[in-house]
C-alpha positions as CSV (number, residue, x, y, z in Angstrom):
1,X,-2.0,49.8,-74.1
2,X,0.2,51.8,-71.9
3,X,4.3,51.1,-72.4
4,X,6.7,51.0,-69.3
5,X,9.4,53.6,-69.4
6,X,12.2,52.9,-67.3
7,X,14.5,55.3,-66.3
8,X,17.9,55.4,-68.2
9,X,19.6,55.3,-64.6
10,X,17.5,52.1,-63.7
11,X,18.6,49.9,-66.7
12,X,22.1,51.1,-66.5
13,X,21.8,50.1,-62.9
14,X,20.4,46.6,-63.8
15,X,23.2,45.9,-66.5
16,X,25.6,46.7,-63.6
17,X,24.1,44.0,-61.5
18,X,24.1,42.0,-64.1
19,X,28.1,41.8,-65.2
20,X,28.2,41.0,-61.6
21,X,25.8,38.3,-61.5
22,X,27.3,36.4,-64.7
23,X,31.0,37.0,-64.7
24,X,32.6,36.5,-68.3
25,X,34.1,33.3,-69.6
26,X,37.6,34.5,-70.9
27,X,38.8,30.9,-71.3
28,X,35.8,28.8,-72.6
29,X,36.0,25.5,-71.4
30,X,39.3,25.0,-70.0
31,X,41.2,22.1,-68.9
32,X,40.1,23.6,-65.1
33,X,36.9,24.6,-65.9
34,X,35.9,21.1,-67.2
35,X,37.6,18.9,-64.8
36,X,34.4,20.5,-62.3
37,X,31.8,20.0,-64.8
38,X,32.6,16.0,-63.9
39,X,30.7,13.5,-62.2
40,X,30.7,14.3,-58.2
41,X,32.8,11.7,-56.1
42,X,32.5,11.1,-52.3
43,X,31.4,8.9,-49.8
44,X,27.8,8.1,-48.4
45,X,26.4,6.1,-45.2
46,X,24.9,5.9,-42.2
47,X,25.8,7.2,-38.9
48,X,24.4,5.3,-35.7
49,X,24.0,7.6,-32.8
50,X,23.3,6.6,-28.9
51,X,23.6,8.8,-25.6
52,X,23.2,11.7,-27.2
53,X,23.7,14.7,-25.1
54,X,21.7,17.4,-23.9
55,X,20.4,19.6,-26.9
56,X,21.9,22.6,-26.1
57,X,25.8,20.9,-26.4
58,X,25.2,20.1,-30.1
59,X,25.4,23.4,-31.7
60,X,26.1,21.4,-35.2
61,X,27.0,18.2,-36.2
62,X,28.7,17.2,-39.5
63,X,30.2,14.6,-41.4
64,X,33.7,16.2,-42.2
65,X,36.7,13.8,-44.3
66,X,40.6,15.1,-44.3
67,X,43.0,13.9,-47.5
68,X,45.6,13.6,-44.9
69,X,45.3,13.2,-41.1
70,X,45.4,16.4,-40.0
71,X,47.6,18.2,-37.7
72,X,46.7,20.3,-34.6
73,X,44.8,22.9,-36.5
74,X,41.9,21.2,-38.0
75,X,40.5,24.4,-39.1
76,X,43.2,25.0,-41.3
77,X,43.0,22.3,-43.4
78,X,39.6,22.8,-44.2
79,X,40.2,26.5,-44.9
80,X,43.2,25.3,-47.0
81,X,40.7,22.9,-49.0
82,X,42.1,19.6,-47.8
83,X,38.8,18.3,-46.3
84,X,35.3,18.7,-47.2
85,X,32.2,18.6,-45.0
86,X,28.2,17.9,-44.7
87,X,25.8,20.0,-44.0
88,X,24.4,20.4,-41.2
89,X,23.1,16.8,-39.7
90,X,19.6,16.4,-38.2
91,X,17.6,15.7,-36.7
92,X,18.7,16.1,-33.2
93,X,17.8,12.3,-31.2
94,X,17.7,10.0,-33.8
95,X,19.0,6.6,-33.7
96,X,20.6,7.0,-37.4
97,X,21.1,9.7,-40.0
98,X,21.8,8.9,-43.9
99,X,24.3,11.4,-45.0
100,X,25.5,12.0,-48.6
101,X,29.7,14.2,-48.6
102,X,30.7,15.2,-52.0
103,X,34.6,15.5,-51.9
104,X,34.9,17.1,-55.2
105,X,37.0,19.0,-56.4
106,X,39.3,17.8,-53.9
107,X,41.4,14.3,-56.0
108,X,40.0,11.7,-55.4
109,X,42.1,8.0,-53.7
110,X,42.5,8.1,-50.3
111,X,41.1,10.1,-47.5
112,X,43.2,9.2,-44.5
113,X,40.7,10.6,-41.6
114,X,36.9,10.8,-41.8
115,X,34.9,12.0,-38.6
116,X,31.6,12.9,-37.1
117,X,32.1,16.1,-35.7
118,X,30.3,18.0,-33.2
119,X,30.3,21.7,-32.3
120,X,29.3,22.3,-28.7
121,X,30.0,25.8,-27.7
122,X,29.2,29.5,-29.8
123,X,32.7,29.4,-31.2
124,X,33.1,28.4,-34.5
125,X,36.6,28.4,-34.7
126,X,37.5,26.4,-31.9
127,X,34.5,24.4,-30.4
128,X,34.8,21.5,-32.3
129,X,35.6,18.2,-31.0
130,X,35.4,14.6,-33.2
131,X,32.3,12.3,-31.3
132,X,32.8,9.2,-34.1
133,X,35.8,8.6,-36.4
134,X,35.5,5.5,-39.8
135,X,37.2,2.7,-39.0
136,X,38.2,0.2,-41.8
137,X,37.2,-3.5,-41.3
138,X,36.1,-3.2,-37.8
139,X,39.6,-2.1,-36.8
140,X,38.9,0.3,-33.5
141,X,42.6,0.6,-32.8
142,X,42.9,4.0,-35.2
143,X,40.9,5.6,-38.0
144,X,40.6,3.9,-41.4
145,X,41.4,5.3,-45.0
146,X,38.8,5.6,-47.5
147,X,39.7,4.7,-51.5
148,X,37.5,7.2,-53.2
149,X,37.1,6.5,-56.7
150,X,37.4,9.5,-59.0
151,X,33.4,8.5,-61.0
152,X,31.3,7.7,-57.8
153,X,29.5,8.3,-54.5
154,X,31.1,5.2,-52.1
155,X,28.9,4.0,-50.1
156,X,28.8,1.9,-46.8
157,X,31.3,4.2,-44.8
158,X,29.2,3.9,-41.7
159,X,30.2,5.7,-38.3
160,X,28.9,4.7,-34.8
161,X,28.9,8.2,-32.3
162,X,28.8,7.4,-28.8
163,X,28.5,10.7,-27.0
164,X,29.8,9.3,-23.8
165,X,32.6,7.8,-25.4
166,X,34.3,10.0,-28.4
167,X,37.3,9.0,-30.1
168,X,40.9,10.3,-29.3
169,X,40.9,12.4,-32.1
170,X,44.0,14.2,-33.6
């Protein structure tokens, strides 16, 4: 049976790749390092939808929850890491969508601001505008906190979008 040389220039190549693709664990399990190998908290429910826009305005839609109520520039705290989002929610029509937000590793207790948002326009940095927003017991007046428990997904944090009539917003 025939063997397979490789080239010397190959497998040095391939162990290359390789450091990169497995980088080295210097510390074992650290305190760090553990504290992500939890259980996954967050938040979980249903989002009603009705008047939905043309389907070219909804460029994405996504579940996205803020620690703190954010100021002016939303994008920043997400960039900071002081909110977490969805995926991408579809599909595109439907009279409700299930969605599942992990907000791991931020710490867990309260999320003050948890929103639907959609992006209408090609800009990802700034066409973003909030089209439902949680509100605690039924209060509509402003947004509601969410307790997240440090051991669990909570669920029942339901949202209602009306495209014609979005919240405020920040």
């Amino acid at each position: 049976m025939p063997r397979l040389r490789l080239s010397s220039a190959f497998v040095k190549a391939f162990l290359l790749l390789s450091l990169f693709q497995y980088p080295a664990c210097d510390q074992g399990l650290s305190p760090e390092s553990a504290a992500k190998l939890g259980p996954a908290y967050g938040i979980s429910g249903t989002i009603y939808f009705t008047n939905w826009p043309p389907t070219d305005s909804v460029v994405d839609l996504r579940v996205v929850s803020f620690k703190n109520f954010p100021s002016q520039d939303i994008l920043d705290e997400v960039l900071q890491g002081r909110a977490r989002y969805t995926e991408t929610l579809q599909p595109y029509g439907a009279d409700s969508i299930h969605y599942k937000l992990v907000l791991s590793p931020i710490p867990p207790g309260a999320f003050a601001y948890t929103v639907v948002a959609q992006r209408f326009g090609p800009n990802v940095r700034a066409d973003w505008k909030a089209v439902g927003e949680y509100y605690a017991n039924g209060d509509t007046s402003r947004p509601g906190p969410i307790i997240v428990p440090a051991d669990s997904i909570l669920p029942g944090i339901d949202i209602r979008v009306d495209f014609r009539r979005p919240p405020r917003g920040p």
